[in-house]
N, C-alpha and C positions, 0 to 999 in steps of 0.2 A: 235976839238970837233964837230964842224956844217959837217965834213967830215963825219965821222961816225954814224951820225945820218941819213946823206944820205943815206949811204949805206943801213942802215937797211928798210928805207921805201923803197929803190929801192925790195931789197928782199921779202917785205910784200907783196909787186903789182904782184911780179910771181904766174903764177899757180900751181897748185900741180896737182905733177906729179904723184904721189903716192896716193893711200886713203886711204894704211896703215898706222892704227894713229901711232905717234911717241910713243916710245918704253919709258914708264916710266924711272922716274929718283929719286932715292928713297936717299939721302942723297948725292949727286953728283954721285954717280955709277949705270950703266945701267945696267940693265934686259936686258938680250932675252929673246925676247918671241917668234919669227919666224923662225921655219926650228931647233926649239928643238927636239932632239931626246929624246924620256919616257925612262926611266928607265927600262931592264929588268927585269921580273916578279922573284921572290925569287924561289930557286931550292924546287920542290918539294918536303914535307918528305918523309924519307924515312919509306917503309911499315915494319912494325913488326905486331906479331901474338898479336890478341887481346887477355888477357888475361882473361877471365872469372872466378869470383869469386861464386862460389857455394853457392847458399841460405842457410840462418839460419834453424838449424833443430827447429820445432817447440816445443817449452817451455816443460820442461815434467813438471807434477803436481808435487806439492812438496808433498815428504813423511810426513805421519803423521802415532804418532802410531795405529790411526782408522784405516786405511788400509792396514794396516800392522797385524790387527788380520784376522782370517780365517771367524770371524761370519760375516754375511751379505754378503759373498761373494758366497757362494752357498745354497740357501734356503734351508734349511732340511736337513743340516749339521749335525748340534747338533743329531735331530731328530732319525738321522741312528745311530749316536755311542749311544746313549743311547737303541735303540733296539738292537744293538752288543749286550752292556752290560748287559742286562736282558739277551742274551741266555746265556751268558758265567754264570752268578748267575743262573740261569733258572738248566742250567746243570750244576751245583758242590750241587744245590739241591735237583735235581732227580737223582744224579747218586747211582748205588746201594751200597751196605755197603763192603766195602773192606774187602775181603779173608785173614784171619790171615795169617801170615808170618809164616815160618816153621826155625828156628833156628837151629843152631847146636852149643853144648858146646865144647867147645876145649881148652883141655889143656895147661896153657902156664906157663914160670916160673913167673909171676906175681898172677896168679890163674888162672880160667876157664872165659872164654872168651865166648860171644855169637856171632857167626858167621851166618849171612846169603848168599844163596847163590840166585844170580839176575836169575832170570827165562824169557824165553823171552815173550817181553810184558811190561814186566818191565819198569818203567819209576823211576829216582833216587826221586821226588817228590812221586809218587803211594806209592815208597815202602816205604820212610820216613810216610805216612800217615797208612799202615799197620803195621809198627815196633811202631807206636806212638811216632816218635821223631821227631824232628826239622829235616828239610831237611840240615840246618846249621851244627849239629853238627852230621849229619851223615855224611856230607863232610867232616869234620876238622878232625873226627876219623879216616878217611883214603884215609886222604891226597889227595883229590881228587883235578884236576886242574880243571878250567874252561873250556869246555862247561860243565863239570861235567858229561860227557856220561859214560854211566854203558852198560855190556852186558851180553850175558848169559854165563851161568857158572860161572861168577867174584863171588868171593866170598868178603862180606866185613863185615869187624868189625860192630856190634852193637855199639852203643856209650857208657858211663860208667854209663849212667841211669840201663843200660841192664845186666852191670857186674856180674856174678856169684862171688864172693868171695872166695877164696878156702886156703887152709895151704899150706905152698908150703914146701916137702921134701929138706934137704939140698942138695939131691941127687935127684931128679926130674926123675919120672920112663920115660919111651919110652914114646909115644900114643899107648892106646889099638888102636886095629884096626879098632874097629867100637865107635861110637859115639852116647850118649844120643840124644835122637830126643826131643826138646821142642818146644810147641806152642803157643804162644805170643797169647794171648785173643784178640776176635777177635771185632774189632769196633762197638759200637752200635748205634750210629749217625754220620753224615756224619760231617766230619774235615776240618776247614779253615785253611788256609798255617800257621803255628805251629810261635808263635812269641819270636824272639830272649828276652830274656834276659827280657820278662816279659811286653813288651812295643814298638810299631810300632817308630822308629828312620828313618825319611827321610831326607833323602840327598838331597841338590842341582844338578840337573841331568848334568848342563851343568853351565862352566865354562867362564861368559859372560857375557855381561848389560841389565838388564833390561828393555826391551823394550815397552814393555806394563803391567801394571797389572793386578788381577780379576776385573771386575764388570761393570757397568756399560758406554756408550761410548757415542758419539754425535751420534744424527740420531737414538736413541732407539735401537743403539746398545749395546751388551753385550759381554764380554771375560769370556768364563766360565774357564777360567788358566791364567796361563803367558806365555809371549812373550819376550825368551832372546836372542838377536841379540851375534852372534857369527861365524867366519869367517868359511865358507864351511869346511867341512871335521873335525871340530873341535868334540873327542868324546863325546857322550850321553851316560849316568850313569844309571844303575838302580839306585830309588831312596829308594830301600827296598828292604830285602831278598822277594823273590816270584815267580811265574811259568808266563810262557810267555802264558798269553792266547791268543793273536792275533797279526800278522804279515804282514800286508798286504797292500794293496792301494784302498781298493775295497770303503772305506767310504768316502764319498766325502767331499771336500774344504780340508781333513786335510793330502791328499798327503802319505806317506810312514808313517805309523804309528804302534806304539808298541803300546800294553796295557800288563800290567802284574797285576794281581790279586794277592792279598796279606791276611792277617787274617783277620780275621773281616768284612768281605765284602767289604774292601777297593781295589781300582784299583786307577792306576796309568797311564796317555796317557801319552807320546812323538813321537807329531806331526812333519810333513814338512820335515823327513829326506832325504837324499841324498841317507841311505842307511839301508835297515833293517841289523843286524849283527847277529839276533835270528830267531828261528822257534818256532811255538808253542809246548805248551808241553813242552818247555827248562826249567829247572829252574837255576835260578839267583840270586847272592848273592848282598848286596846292597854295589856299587860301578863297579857292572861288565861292561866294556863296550855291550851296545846293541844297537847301532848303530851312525848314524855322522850326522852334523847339514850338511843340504840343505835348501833350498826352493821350494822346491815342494810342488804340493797343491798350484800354481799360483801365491807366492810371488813375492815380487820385491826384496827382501833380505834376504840371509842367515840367519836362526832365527829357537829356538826350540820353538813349543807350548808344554806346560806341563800342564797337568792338572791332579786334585787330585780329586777324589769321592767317597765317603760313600755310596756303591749302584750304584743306577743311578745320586744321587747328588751332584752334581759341588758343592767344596768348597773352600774357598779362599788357596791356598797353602803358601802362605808366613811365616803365623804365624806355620806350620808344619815342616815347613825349617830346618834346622842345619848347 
């Protein structure tokens, strides 16, 4: 024991040869820490193409049915269909008194028949207002198709208001060769389109939801009709037998628009179409197609506007429906 204790002081008196401190000792096992080699650096990644994600397109406003009506959208809308409107009344009340129709009786094995013959100029409405009958039941009398175009020389049936009555031989002679000339009395005031069955019956023009009503709107706006949302291309109906008084896009906010004028001073608009299918002057039975829902006239959606008026006066069309 006194040996080894020697020894250690003998070792305590040497000098140090070294002034590196000695190498920790962390639970009996040594660290290096001299002439350590670092660690190589980690492989760098590898490049790929950054992918860029394209910005959000900015929020659209949410639809309402406010703007989704034509009013407020171009000042002096309304303004211009209602000066339409006055010339198209303007002129069916100055226009002059129709030229009696010249008939011909014609023998048939039923009795004698009134035949007219269409003159050029002729319009199937003019002459229904010359003969005094419905434009209705001068088409149904001879079987007319739609457009309903008449030309000259056609000859057609008077309707059975018009009937001559005659005995009819069990033997039925030839036709003489020439034929009684009769003339239909000639109008003494001027005639609104002749009303079916005693009483104006309007149809639903378009087959679709109701998208906006008549009347009143936020912001002191107003709908002077309705707004029926329906998929492009989808047909628009006359809503009433009657004559196409206008065809055109020339009125503004309302895009490709019909009006058809009816008895009694009543007209009928269908706004926004994709496509007029009439010309003016046409006349139309009620259910005819006359053209297809669009959005033209600035929409953001497929949609007819319809509107009903007494004159120039916008009325509610709902309660005229059927």
């Amino acid at each position: 024991m006194a040996a080894r204790l020697s020894v250690l002081v003998v070792l305590a008196g040497l000098p140090v040869a070294c002034s590196q401190s000695p190498a920790p000792v962390i639970f009996g096992r040594e660290i290096e820490t001299a002439g350590r080699i670092p660690p190589l650096p980690p492989d760098p990644p590898v490049a790929r193409p950054v992918r860029r994600i394209p910005p959000l397109p900015p929020p659209k406003p949410e639809s309402s049915s406010d703007n989704l009506v034509f009013v407020g959208d171009e000042p002096g809308a309304t303004s211009d269909l209602i000066t339409r409107i006055e010339q198209i009344l303007l002129a069916e009340e100055s226009a002059p008194e129709p030229q009696p129709a010249v008939t011909q009786t014609v023998p048939t094995a039923q009795g004698d028949v009134l035949m007219v013959t269409v003159e050029s100029g002729d319009t199937l409405y003019g002459l229904a207002r010359r003969l005094e009958v419905s434009p209705r039941d001068l088409i149904e009398a001879n079987d007319l198709e739609a457009p309903y175009d008449i030309y000259a020389g056609q000859r057609l049936r008077v309707p059975d208001g018009n009937v001559v009555v005659a005995s009819v031989d069990p033997e039925p002679a030839e036709p003489e060769p020439t034929t009684v000339i009769e003339t239909v009395k000639p109008v003494t005031a001027a005639i609104a389109e002749p009303v079916p069955d005693g009483e104006l019956r309007f149809t639903w023009p378009v087959d679709g939801v109701l998208l906006s009503s008549y009347g009143a709107k936020s912001d002191g706006l107003h709908n002077d009709g309705i707004n029926i949302a329906a998929p492009a291309g989808t047909p628009v109906h006359a809503a009433e037998d009657g004559v196409v008084a206008y065809a055109g896009d020339e009125i503004r906010g309302y895009g490709n628009m019909v009006l058809i004028r009816h008895a009694d001073g009543w007209v009928t608009a269908y706004a926004h179409n994709a496509q007029n299918l009439v010309s003016r002057g046409q006349t139309v039975l009620r259910g005819d197609v006359i053209a297809s829902v669009g959005a033209s006239g600035g929409l953001s959606q497929p949609q007819s506007h319809f509107e009903l008026r007494q004159g120039t006066e916008a009325v509610d069309p709902i309660p005229y429906l059927n």
